[in-house]
Backbone as numpy.savetxt, mean C-alpha at the origin, in Angstrom:
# Nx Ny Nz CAx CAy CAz Cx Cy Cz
-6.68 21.34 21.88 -6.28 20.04 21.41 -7.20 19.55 20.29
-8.69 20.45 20.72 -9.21 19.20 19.53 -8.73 20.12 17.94
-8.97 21.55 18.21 -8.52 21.87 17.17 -7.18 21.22 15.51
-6.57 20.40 16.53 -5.32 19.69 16.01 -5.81 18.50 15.33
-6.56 17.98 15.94 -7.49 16.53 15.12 -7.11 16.87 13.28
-8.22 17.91 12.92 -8.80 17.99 11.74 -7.41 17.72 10.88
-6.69 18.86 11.35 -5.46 19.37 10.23 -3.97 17.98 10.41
-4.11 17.42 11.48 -3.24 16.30 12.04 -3.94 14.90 10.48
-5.08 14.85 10.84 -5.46 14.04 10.03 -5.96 14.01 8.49
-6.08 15.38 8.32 -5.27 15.68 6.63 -4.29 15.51 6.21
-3.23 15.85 7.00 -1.85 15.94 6.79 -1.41 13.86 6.57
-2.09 13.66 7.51 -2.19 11.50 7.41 -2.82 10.85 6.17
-3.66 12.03 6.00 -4.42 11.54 4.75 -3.37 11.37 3.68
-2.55 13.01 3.04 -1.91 13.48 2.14 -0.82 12.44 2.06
-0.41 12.00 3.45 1.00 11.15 3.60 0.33 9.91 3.31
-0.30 9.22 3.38 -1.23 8.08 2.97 -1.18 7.89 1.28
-1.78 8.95 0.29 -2.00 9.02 -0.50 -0.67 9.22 -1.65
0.03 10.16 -0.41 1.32 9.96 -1.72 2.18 8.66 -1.33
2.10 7.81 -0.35 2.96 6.64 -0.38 2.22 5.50 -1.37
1.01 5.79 -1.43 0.78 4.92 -2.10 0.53 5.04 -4.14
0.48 6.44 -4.21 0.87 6.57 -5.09 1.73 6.47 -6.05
3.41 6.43 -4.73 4.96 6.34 -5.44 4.28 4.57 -5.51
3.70 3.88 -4.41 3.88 2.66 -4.78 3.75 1.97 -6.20
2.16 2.47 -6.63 1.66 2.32 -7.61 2.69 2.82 -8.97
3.78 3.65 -8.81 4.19 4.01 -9.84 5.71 3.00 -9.69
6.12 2.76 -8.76 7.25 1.92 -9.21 7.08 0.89 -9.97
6.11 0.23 -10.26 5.86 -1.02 -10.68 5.77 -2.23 -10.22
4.97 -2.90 -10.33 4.89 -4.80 -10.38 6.70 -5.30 -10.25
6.85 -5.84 -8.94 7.91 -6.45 -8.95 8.01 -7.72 -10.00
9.06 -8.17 -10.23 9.55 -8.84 -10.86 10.10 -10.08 -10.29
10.08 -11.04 -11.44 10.32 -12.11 -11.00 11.96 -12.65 -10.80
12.63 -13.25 -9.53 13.96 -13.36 -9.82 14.73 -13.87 -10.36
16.05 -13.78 -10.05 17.27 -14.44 -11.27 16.69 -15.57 -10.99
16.82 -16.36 -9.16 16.72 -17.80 -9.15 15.17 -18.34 -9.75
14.52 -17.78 -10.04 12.89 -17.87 -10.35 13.26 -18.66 -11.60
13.94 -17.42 -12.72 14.15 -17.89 -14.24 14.84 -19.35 -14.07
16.41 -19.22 -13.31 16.96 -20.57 -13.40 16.44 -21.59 -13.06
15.20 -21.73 -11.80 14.84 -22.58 -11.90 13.90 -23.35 -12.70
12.99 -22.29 -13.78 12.29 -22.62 -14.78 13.44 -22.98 -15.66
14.33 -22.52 -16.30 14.85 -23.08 -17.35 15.64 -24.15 -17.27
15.53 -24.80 -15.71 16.48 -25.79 -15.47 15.89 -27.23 -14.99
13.98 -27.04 -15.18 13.20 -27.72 -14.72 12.97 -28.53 -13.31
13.72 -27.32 -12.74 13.58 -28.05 -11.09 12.39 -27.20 -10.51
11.31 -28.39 -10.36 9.86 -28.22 -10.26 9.63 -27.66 -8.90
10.22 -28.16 -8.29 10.01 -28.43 -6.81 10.53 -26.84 -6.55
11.53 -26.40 -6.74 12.39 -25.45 -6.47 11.36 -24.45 -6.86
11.31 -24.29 -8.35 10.52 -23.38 -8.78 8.85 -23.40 -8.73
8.49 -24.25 -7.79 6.70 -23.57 -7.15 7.15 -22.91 -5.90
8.19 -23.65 -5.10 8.53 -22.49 -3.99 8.99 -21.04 -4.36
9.78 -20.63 -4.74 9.89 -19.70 -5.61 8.79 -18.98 -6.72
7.27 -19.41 -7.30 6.26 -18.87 -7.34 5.87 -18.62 -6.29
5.02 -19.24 -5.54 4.71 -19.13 -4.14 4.65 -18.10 -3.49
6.65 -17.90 -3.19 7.16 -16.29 -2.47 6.77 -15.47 -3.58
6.70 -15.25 -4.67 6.83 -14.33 -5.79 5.10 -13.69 -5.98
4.01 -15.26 -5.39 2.97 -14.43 -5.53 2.60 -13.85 -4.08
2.79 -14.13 -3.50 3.00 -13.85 -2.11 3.21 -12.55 -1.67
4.35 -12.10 -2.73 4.89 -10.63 -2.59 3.88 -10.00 -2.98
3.97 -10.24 -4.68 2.72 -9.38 -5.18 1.59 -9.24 -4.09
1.26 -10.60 -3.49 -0.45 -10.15 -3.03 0.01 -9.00 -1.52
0.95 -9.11 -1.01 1.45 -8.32 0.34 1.34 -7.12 -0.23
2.18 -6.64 -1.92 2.12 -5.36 -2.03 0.33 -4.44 -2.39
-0.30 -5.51 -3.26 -1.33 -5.09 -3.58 -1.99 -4.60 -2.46
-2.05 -5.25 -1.10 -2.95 -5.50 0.21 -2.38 -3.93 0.63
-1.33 -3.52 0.71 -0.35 -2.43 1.13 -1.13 -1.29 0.08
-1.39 -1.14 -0.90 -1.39 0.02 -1.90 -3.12 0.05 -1.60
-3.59 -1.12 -1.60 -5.34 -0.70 -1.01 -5.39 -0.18 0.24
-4.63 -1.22 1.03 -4.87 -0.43 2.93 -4.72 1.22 2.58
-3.60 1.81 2.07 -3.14 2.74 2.30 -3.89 3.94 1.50
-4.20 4.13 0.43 -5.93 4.53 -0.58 -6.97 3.97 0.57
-7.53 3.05 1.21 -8.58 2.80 1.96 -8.15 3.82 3.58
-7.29 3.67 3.76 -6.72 4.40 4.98 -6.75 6.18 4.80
-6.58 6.02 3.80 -6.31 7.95 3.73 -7.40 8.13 2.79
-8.76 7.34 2.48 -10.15 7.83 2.31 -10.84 8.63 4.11
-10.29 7.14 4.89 -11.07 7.52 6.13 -10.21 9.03 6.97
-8.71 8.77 6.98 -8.16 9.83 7.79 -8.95 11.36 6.95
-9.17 11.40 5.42 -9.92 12.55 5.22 -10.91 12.53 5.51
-11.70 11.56 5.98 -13.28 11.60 5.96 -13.29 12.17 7.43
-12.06 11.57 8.43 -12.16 11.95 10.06 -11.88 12.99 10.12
-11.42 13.76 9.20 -10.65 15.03 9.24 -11.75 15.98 9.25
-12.76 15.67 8.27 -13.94 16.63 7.74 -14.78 16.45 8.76
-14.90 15.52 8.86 -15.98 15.25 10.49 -15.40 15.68 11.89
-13.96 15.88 11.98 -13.94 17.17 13.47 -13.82 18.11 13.09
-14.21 18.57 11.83 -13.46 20.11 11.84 -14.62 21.00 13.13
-14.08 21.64 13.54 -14.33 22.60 14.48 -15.73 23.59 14.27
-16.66 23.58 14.44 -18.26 23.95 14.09 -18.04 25.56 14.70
-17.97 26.65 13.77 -18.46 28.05 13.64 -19.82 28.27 14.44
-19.98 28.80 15.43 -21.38 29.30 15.76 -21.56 31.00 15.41
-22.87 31.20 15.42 -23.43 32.54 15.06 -22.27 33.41 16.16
């Protein structure tokens, strides 16, 4: 069983690293249709709620693309630290 550790948690690492990679490459969401209309239609009220959710998102995704780079630093670091010790 322990043998399974090392290679279990490379494999978490790799899956870690490429989700957050596609993240990083889709791009910065965007702001919505109702976002624009409500700026160009000066309904104030409407449109800080609508910033709000919009930065909101952003900061959820940013928090998501670090956890997941911070997460699959350690699953490799746990990985290297059970590997299985060779004796003479």
């Amino acid at each position: 069983m322990k043998r399974l550790i090392s290679p279990c948690c490379l494999l978490l690492a790799l899956a870690m690293f490429v989700a957050a990679f596609a993240l990083v490459t889709i791009g910065r969401p965007d702001a919505s249709f109702e976002l624009h209309r409500a700026r160009v239609q000066s309904d104030d009220a409407y449109r800080e709620l609508l910033e709000q959710q919009f930065v909101r998102h952003q900061r959820r995704r940013t928090v998501l693309i670090v956890s997941l780079f911070a997460l699959g630093v350690l699953a490799a670091v746990g990985a290297f630290v059970t590997l299985p010790s060779r004796g003479p």
